[in-house]
mmCIF file of the C-alpha atoms, coordinates in Angstrom:
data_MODEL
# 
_entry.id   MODEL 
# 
loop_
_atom_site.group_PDB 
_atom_site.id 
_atom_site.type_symbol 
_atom_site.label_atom_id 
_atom_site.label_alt_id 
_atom_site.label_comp_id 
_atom_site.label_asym_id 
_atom_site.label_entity_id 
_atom_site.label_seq_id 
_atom_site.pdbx_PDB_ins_code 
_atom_site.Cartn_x 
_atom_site.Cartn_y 
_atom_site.Cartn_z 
_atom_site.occupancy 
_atom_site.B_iso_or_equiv 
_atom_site.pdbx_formal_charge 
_atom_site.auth_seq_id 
_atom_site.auth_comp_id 
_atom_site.auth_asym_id 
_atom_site.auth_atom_id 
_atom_site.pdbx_PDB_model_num 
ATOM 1   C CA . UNK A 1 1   ? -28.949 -40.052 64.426 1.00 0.00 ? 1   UNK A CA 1 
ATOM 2   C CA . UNK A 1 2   ? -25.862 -42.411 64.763 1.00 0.00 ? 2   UNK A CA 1 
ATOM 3   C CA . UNK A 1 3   ? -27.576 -44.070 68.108 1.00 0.00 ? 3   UNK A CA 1 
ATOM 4   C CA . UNK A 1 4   ? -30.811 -44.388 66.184 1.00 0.00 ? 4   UNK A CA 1 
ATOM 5   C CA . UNK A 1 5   ? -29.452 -46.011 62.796 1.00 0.00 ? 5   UNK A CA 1 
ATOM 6   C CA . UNK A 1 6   ? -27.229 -47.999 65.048 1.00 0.00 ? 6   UNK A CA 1 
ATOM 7   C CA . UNK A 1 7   ? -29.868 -49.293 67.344 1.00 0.00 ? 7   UNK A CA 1 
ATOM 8   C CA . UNK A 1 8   ? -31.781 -50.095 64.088 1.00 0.00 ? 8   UNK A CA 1 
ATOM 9   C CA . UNK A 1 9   ? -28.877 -52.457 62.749 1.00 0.00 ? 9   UNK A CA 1 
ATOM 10  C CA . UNK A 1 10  ? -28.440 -53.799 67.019 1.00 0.00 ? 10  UNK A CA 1 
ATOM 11  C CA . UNK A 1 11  ? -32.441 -54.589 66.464 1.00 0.00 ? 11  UNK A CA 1 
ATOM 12  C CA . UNK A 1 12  ? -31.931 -56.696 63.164 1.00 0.00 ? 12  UNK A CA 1 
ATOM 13  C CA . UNK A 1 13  ? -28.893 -59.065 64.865 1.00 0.00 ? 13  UNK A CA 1 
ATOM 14  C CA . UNK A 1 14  ? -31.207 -59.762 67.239 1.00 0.00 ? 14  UNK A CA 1 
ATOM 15  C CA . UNK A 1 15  ? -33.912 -60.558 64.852 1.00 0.00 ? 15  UNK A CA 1 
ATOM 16  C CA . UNK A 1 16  ? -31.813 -62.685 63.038 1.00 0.00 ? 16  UNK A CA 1 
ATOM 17  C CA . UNK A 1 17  ? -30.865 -64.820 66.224 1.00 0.00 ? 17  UNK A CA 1 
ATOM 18  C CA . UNK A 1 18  ? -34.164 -64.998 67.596 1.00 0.00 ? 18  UNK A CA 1 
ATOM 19  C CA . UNK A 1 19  ? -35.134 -66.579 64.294 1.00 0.00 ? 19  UNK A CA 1 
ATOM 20  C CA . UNK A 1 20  ? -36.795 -63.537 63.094 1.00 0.00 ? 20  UNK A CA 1 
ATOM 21  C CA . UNK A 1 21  ? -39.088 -62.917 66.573 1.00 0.00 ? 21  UNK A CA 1 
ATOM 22  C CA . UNK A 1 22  ? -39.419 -59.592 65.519 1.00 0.00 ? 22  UNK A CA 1 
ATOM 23  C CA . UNK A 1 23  ? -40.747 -59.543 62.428 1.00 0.00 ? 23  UNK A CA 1 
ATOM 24  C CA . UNK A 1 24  ? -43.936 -59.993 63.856 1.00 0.00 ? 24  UNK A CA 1 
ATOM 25  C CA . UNK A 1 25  ? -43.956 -56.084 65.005 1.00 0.00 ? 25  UNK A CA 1 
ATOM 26  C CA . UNK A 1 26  ? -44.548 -55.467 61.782 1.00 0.00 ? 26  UNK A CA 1 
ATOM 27  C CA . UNK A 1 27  ? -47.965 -54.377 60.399 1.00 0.00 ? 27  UNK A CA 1 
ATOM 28  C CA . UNK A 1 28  ? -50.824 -56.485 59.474 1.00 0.00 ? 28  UNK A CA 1 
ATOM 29  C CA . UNK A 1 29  ? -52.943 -54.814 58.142 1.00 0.00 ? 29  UNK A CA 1 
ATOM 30  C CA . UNK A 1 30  ? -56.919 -53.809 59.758 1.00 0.00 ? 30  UNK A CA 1 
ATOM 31  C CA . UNK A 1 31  ? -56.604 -56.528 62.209 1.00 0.00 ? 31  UNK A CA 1 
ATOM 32  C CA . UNK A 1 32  ? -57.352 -53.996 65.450 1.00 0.00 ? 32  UNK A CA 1 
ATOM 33  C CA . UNK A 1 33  ? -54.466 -55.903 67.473 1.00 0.00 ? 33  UNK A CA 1 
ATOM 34  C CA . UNK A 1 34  ? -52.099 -54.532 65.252 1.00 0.00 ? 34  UNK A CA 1 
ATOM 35  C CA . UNK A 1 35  ? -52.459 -51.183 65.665 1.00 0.00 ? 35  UNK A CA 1 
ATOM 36  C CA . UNK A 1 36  ? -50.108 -51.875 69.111 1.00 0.00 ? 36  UNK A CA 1 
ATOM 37  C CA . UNK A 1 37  ? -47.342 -52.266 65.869 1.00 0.00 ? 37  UNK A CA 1 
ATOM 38  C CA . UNK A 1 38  ? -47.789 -49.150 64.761 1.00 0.00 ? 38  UNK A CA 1 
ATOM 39  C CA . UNK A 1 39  ? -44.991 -47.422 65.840 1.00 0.00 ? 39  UNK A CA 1 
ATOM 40  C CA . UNK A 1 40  ? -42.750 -50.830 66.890 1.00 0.00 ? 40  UNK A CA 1 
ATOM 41  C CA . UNK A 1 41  ? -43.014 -51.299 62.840 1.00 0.00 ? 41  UNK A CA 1 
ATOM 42  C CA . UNK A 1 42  ? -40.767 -48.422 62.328 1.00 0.00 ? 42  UNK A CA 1 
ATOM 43  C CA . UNK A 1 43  ? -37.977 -49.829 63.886 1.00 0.00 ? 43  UNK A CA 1 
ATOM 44  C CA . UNK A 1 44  ? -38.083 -53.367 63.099 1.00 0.00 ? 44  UNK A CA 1 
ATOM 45  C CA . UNK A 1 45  ? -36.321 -54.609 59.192 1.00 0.00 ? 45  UNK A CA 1 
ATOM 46  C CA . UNK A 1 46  ? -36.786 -57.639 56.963 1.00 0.00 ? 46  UNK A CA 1 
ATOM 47  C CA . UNK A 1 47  ? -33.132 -58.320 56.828 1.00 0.00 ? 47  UNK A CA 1 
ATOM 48  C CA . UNK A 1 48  ? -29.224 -56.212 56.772 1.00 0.00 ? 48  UNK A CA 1 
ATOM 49  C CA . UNK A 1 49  ? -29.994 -55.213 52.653 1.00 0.00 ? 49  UNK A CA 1 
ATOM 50  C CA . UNK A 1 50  ? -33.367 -53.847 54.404 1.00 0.00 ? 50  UNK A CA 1 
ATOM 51  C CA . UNK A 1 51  ? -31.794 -52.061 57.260 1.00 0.00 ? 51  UNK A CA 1 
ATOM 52  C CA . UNK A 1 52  ? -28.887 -50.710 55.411 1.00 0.00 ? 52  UNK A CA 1 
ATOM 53  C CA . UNK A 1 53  ? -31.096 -48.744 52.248 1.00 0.00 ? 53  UNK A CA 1 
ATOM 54  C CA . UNK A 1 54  ? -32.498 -47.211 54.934 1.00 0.00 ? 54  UNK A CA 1 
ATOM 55  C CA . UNK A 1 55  ? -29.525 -46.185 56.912 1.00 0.00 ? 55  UNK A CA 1 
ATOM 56  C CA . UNK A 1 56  ? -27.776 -43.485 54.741 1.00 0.00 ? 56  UNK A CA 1 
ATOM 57  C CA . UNK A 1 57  ? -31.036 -41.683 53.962 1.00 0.00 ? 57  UNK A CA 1 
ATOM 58  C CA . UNK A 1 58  ? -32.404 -41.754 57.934 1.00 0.00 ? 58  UNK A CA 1 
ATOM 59  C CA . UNK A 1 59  ? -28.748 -40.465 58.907 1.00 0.00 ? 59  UNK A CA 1 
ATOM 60  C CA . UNK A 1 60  ? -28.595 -37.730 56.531 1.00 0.00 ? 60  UNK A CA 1 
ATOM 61  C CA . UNK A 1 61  ? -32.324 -36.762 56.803 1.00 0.00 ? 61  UNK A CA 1 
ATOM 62  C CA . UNK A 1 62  ? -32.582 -37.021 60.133 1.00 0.00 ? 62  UNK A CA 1 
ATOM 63  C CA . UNK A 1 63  ? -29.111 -35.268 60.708 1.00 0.00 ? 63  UNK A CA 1 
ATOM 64  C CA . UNK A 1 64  ? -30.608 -32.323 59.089 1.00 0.00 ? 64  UNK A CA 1 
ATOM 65  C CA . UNK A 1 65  ? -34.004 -32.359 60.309 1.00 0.00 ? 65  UNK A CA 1 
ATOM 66  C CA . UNK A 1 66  ? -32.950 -32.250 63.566 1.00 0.00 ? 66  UNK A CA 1 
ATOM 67  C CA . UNK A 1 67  ? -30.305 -29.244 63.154 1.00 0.00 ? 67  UNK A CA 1 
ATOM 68  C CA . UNK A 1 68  ? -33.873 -27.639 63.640 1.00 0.00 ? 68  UNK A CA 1 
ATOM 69  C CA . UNK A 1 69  ? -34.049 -28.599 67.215 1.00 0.00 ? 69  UNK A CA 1 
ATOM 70  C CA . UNK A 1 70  ? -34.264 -31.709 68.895 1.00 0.00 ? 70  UNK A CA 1 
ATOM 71  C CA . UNK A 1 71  ? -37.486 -31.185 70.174 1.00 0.00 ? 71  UNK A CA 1 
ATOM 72  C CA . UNK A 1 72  ? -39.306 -30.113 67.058 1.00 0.00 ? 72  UNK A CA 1 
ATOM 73  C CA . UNK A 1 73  ? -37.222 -32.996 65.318 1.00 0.00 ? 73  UNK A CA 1 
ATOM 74  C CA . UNK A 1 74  ? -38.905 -35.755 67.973 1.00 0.00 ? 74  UNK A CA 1 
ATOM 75  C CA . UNK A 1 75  ? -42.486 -34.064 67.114 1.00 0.00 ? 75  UNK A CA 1 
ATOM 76  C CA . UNK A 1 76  ? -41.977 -34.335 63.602 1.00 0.00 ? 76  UNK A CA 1 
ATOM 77  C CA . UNK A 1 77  ? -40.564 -38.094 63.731 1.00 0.00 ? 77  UNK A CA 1 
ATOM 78  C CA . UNK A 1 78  ? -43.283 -39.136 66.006 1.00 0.00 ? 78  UNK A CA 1 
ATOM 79  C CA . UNK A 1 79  ? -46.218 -37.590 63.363 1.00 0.00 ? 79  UNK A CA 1 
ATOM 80  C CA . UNK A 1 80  ? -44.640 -39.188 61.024 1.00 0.00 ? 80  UNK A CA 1 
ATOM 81  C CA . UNK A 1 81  ? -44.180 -42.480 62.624 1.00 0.00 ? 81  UNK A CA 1 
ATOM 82  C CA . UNK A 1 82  ? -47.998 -42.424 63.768 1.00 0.00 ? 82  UNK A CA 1 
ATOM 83  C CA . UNK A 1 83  ? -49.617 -41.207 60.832 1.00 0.00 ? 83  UNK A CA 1 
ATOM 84  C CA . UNK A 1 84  ? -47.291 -43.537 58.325 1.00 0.00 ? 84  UNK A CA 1 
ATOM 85  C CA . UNK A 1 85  ? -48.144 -46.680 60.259 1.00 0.00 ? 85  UNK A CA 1 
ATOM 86  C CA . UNK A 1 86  ? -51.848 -46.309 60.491 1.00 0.00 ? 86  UNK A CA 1 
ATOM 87  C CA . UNK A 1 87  ? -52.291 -45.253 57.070 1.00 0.00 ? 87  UNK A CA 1 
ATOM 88  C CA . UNK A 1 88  ? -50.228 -48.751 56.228 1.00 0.00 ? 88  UNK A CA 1 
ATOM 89  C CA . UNK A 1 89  ? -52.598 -50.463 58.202 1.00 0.00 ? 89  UNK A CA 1 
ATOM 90  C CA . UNK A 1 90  ? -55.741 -48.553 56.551 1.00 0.00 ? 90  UNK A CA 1 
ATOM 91  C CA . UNK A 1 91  ? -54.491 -49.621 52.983 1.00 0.00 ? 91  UNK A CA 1 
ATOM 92  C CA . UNK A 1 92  ? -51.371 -51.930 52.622 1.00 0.00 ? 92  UNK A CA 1 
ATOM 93  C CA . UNK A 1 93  ? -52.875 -55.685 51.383 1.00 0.00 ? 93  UNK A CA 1 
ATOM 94  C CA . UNK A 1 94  ? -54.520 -57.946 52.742 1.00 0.00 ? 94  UNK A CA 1 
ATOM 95  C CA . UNK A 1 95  ? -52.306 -60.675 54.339 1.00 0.00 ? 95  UNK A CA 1 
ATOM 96  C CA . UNK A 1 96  ? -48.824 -58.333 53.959 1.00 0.00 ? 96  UNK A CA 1 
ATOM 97  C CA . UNK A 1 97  ? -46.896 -57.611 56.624 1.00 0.00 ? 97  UNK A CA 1 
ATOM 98  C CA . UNK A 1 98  ? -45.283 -53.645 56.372 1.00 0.00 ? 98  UNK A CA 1 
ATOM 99  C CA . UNK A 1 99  ? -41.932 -52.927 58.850 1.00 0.00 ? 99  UNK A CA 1 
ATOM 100 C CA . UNK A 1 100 ? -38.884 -50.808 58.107 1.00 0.00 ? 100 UNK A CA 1 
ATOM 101 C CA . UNK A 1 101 ? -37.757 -47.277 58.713 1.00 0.00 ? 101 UNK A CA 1 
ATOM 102 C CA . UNK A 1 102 ? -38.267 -46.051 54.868 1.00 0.00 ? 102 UNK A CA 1 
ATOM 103 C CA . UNK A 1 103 ? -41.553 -44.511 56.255 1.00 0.00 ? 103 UNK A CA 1 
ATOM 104 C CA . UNK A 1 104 ? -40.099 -42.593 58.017 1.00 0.00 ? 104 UNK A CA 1 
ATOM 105 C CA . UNK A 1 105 ? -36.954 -41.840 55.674 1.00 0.00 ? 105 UNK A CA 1 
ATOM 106 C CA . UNK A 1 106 ? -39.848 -41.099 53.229 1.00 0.00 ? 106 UNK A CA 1 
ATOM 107 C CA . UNK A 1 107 ? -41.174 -38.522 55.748 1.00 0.00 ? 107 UNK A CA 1 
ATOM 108 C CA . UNK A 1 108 ? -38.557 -36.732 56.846 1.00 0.00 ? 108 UNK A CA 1 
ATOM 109 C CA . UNK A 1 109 ? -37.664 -36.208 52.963 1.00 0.00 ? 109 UNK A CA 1 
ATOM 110 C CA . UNK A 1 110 ? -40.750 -34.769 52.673 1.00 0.00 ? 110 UNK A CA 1 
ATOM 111 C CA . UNK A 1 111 ? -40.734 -32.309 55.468 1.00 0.00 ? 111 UNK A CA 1 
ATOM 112 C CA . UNK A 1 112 ? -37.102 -31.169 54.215 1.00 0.00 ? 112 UNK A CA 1 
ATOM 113 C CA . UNK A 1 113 ? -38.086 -30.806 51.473 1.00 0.00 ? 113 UNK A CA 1 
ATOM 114 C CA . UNK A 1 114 ? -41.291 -28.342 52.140 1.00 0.00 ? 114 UNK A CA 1 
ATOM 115 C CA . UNK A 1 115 ? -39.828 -26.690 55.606 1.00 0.00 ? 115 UNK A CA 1 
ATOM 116 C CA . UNK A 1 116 ? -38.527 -23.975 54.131 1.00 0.00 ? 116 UNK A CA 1 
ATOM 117 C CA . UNK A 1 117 ? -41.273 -22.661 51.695 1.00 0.00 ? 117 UNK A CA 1 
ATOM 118 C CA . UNK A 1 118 ? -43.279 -22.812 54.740 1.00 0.00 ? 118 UNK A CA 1 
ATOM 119 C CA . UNK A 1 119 ? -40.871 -21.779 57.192 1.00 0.00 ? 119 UNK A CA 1 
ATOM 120 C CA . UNK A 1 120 ? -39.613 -19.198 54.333 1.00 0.00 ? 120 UNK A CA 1 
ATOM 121 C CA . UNK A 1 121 ? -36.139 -19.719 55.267 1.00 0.00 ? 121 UNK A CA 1 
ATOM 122 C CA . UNK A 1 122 ? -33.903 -19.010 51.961 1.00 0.00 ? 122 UNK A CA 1 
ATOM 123 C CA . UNK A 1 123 ? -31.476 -21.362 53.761 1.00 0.00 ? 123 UNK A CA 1 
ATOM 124 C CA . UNK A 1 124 ? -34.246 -24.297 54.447 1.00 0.00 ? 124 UNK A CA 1 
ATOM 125 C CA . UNK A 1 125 ? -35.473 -23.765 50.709 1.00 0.00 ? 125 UNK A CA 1 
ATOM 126 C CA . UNK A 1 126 ? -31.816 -24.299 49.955 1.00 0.00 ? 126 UNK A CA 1 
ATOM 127 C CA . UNK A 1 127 ? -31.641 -27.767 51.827 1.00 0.00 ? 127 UNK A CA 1 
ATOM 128 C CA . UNK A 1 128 ? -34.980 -29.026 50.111 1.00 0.00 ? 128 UNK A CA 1 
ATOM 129 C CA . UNK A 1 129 ? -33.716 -28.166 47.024 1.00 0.00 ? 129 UNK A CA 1 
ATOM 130 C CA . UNK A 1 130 ? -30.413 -30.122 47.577 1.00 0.00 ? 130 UNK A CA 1 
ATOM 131 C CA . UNK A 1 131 ? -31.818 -33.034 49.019 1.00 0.00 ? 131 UNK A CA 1 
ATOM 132 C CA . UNK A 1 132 ? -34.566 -33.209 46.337 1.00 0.00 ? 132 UNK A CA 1 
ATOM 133 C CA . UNK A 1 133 ? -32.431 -33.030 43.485 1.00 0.00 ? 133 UNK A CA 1 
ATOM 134 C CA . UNK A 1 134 ? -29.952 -35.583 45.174 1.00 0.00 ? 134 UNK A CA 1 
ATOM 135 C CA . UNK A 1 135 ? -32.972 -37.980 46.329 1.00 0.00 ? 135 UNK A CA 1 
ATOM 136 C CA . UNK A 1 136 ? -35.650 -36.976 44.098 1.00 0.00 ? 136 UNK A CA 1 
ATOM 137 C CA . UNK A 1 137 ? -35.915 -39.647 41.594 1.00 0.00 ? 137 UNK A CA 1 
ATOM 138 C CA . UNK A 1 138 ? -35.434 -42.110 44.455 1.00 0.00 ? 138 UNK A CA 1 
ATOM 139 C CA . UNK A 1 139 ? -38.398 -40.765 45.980 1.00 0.00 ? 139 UNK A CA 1 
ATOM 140 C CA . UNK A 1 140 ? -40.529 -41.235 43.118 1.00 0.00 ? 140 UNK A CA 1 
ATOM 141 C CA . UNK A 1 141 ? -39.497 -44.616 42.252 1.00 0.00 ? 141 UNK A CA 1 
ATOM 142 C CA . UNK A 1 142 ? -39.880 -45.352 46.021 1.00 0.00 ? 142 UNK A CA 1 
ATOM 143 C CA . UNK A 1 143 ? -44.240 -44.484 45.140 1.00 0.00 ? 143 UNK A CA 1 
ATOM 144 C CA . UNK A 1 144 ? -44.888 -46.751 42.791 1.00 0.00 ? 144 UNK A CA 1 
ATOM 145 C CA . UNK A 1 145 ? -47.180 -49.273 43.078 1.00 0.00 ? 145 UNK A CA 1 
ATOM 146 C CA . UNK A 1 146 ? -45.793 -50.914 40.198 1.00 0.00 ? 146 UNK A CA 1 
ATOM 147 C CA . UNK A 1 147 ? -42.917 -51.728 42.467 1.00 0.00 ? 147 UNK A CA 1 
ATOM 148 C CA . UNK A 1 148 ? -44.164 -54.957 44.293 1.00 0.00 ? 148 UNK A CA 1 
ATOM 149 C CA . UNK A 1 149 ? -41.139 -55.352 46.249 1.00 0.00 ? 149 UNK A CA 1 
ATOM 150 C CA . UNK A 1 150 ? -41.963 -52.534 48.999 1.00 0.00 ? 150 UNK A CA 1 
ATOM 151 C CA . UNK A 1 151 ? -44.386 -50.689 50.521 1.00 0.00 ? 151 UNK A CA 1 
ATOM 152 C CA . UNK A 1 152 ? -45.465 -48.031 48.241 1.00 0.00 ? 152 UNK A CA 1 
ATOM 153 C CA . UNK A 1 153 ? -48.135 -47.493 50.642 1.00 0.00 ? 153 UNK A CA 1 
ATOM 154 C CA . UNK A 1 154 ? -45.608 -46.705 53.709 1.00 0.00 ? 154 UNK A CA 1 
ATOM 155 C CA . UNK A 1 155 ? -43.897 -44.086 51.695 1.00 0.00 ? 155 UNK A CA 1 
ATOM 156 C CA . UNK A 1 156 ? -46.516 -42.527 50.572 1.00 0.00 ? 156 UNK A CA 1 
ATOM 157 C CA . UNK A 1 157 ? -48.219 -42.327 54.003 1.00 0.00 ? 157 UNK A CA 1 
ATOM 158 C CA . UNK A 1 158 ? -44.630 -41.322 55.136 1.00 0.00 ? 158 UNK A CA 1 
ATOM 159 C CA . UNK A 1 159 ? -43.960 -38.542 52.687 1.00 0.00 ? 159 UNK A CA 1 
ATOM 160 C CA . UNK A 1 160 ? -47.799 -37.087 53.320 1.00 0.00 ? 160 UNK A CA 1 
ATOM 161 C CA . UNK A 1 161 ? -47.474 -37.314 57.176 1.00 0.00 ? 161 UNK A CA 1 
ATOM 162 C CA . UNK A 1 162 ? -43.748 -35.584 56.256 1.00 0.00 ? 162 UNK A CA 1 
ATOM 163 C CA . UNK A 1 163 ? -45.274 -32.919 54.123 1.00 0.00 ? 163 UNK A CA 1 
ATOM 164 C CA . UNK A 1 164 ? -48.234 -32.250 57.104 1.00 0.00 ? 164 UNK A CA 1 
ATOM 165 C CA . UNK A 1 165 ? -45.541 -31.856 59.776 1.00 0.00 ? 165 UNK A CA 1 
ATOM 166 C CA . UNK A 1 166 ? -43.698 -29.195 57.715 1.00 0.00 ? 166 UNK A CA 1 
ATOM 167 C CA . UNK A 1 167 ? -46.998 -27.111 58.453 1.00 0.00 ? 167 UNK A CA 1 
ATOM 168 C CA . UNK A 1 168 ? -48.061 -28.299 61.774 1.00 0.00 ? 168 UNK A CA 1 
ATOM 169 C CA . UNK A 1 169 ? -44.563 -27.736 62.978 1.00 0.00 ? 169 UNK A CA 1 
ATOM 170 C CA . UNK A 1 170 ? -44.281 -24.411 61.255 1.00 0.00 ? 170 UNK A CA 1 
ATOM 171 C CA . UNK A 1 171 ? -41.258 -21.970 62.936 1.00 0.00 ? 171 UNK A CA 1 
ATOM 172 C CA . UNK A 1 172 ? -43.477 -18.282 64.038 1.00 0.00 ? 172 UNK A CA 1 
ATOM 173 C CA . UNK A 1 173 ? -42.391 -15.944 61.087 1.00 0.00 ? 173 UNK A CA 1 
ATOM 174 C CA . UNK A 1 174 ? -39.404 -13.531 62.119 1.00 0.00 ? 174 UNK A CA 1 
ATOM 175 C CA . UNK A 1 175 ? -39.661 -9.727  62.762 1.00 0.00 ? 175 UNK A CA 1 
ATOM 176 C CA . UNK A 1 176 ? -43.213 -10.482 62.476 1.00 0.00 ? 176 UNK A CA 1 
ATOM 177 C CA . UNK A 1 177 ? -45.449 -8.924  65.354 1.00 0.00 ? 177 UNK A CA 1 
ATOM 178 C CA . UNK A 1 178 ? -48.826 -11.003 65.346 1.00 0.00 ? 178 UNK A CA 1 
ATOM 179 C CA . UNK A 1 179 ? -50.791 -7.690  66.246 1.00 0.00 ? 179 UNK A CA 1 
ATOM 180 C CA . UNK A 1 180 ? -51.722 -5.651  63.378 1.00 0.00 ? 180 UNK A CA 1 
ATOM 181 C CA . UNK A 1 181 ? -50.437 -2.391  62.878 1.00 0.00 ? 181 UNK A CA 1 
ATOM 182 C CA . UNK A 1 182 ? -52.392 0.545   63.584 1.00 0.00 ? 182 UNK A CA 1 
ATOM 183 C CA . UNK A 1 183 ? -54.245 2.753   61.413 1.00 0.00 ? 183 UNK A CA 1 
ATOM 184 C CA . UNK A 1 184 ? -53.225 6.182   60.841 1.00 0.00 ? 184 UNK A CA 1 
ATOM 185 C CA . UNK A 1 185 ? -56.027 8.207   61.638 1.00 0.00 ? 185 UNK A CA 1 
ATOM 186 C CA . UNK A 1 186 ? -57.465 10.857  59.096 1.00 0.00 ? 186 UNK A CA 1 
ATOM 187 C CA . UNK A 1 187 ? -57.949 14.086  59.716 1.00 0.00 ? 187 UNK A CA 1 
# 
């Protein structure tokens, strides 16, 4: 998670020197040449006060979303990188332009903080617990639309697609044989 949130804050000094070249990675959206941005979007930031809300959340979500295995952590990041960006571009507003990883910090919050119930992992339920009563409020100010300053749309998409992978991703139950036991027989 270091290399990622790092190569997020490399991206953004070159964005600045470039005179902002990659800002236009970001989505536009329900113009079909967009949807190339989808995931690009993700990775690209409006600015260091832009990169760096996202950083501590993305490091810390990420961190623990991952302790789950890498792979299952790249499946999950990848849903909710996908499903996030095209839902901005279904809905965001007309002549906006949507970038930044707080999708994605958005998501991962959301699949921490369901894994467990779904998983049901006492330890997992633990974690989403934690992180929700540490982030929670966050979160929900993070939704509202009254808030014109980001896109309420993004992390909303983001915590749905977040939420989804929870269940999608689901760990097999433990000590759990998927045939059903038998019958006795009566006599």
């Amino acid at each position: 998670m270091v290399g990622w949130v790092a190569f997020l804050w490399i991206l953004e000094v070159v964005d600045v020197a470039t005179g902002h070249s990659l800002d236009a990675y970001g989505i536009e959206p329900r113009r079909p040449g967009e949807l190339l941005d989808v995931v690009p979007a993700s990775f690209i930031h409006f600015g260091f006060g832009h990169v760096a809300s996202n950083s501590v959340p993305l490091l810390v979500f990420g961190f623990l979303a991952a302790l789950g295995g890498i792979r299952r952590f790249a499946a999950v990041a990848a849903l909710i990188i996908v499903v996030d960006g095209l839902g901005v571009w279904l809905v965001a507003p007309d002549h906006s332009n949507t970038a930044g990883a707080s999708g994605l910090v958005f998501g991962l919050f959301g699949y921490l903080l369901v894994r467990g119930f779904v998983d049901r992992r006492p330890l997992d339920i633990g974690v989403g617990l934690a992180i929700g009563a540490i982030w929670g409020s966050s979160i929900l100010l993070g939704l509202s639309p009254a808030n014109t300053s980001v896109s309420w749309q993004g992390h909303l998409f983001g915590l749905a697609a977040g939420v989804a992978a929870a269940f999608v991703f689901r760990r097999p139950a433990r000590g759990r044989s998927t045939v059903p036991p038998a019958r006795p027989l009566m006599p």
